[in-house]
ZALOMAR-260586 format. One line per 8 residues: number of its first residue (from 1); for each residue x, y, z of C-alpha. Coordinates in Angstrom, 1 decimal, decimal comma. Layout:
BEGIN
NUM	X:Y:Z | ... .
//
This chain:
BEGIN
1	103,6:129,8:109,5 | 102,4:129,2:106,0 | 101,4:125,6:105,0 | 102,7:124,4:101,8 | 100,0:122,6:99,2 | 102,6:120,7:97,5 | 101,3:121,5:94,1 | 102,3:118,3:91,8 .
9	104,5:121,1:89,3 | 106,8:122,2:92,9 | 107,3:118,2:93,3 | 110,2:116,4:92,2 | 111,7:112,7:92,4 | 114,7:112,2:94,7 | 116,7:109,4:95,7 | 114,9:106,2:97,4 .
17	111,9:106,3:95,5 | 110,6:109,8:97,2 | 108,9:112,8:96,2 | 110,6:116,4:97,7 | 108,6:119,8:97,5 | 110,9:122,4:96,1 | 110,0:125,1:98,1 | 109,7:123,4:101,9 .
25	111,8:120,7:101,1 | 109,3:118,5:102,7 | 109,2:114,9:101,6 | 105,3:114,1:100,1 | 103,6:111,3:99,4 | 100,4:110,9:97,0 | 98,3:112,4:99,9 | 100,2:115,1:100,3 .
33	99,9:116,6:96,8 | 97,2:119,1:95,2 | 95,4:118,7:93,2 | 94,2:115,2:94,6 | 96,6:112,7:93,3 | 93,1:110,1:91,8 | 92,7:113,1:89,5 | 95,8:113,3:88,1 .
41	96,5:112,0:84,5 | 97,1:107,9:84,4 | 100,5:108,7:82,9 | 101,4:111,2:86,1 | 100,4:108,3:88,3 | 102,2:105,5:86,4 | 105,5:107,4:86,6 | 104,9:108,1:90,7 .
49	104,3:105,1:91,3 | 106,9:103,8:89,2 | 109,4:105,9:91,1 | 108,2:105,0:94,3 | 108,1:101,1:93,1 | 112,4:101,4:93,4 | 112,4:103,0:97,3 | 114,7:101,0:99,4 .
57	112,9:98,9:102,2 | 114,5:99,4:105,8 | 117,1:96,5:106,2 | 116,2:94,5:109,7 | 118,0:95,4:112,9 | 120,9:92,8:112,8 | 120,7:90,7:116,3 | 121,5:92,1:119,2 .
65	125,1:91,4:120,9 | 125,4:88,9:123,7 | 126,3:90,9:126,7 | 129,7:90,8:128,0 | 130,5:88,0:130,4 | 132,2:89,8:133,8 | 135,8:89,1:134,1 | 136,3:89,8:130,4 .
73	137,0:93,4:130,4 | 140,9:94,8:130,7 .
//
C-alpha cells in the first residue's frame, strides 16, 4: 500500500476547521503535510491556522440517566 505525503497543493479546507487530502481523503494536520509545515510561507500558516481557529470543540456528554426504578416498567 502506498503512503500518501500529503503534499500542501493536494490539501484542502473542509468543514470544522479541517484539512482533507484530495487523493486519500485522509484528514491531516500540520504534521501531516510535506514539505514541513515551519517552512511554509507565514501567509500559508496564517490561513491554516486561521481555518483550524473555527473547528468545533466536542460538546460534553450530557449526564447520564438515572436508572429505572423496578416496578415502573409496563
Amino acid at each position: 500500500m502506498l503512503n500518501c505525503q500529503h503534499h500542501v497543493q493536494w490539501v484542502r479546507q473542509v468543514a470544522g476547521g479541517l484539512h482533507q487530502c484530495i487523493l486519500c481523503f485522509q484528514a491531516v494536520t500540520k504534521k501531516d503535510v510535506s514539505p514541513k509545515f515551519e517552512d511554509l510561507p507565514d501567509d500559508f500558516r496564517r490561513r491554516w491556522e486561521a481555518h483550524e481557529a473555527t473547528r468545533e470543540v466536542a460538546p460534553k456528554a450530557p449526564p447520564a440517566a438515572p436508572p429505572a426504578s423496578p416496578g415502573s416498567g409496563g
